[in-house]
N, C-alpha and C positions, 0 to 999 in steps of 0.2 A: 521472467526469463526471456520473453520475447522484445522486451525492448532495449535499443540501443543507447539511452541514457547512463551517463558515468553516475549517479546515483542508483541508478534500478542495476546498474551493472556490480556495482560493491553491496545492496542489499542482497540479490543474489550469490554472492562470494560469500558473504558472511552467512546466509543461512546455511549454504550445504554444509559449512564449517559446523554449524550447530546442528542440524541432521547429524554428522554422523556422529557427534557426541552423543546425545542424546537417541536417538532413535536404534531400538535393541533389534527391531528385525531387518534383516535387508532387503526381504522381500516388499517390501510397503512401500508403495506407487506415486511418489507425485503426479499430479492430474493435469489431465492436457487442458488446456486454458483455449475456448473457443470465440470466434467471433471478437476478438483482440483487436483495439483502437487504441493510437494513440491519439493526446486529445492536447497537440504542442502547446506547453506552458501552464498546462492543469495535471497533465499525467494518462493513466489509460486507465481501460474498463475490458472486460471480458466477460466469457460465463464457463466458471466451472460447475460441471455437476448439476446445470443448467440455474444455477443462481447467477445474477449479474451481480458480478466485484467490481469496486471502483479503488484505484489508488492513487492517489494524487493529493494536491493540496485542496483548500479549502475552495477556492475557485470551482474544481472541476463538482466539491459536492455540491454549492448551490446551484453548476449546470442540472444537473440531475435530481436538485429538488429534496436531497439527501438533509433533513433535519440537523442541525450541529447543538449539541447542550453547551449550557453555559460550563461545564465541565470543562469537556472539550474547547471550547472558544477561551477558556484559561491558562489551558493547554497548548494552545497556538500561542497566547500573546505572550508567557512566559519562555518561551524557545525563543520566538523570536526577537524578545530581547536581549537575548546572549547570541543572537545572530547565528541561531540553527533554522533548518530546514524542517516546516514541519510537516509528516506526511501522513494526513489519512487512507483509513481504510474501510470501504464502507459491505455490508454485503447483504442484498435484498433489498437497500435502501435505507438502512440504520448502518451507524456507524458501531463499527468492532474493533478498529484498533485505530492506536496512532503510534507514529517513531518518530525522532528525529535525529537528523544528521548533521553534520558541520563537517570541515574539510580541513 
């Protein structure tokens, strides 16, 4: 949410869209995100809940030394052969998610 990227801008659009399907209580907190970097043409990192998140492409995880499985590294070269975007998610230093985008 803190970055001004037209992809971090529509991942954010599209989540709250699925929060509020999804999510039954209103009371439940999205978490402030501390210590926020952007890391130009990798993506950024921060720490929620004092874990450091990274999201970005695969670039920004071999900055930080973040392990990629051949899963994963299957995962990227099949997106981007149909010419998506592909975005990890790493947190603590293992990777938890990935998505991709196309325009």
């Amino acid at each position: 949410a803190n970055s001004e990227h037209p992809i971090a801008k529509a991942v954010v659009a599209h989540a709250k869209k699925l929060r509020q399907s999804f999510v039954s209580s209103s009371n439940e907190q999205v978490q402030d995100v501390n210590d926020f970097e952007v890391h130009m043409g990798s993506g950024v990192s921060g720490k929620v809940k004092d874990k450091k998140v990274l999201v970005g492409n695969k670039r920004l995880m071999c900055a930080f030394n973040v392990p990629i499985s051949s899963n994963v590294e299957k995962h990227i070269s099949e997106n981007e052969i149909m010419a998506r975007t592909c975005v990890l998610v790493s947190i603590e230093g293992k990777i938890a998610g990935a998505f991709s985008v196309t325009s």
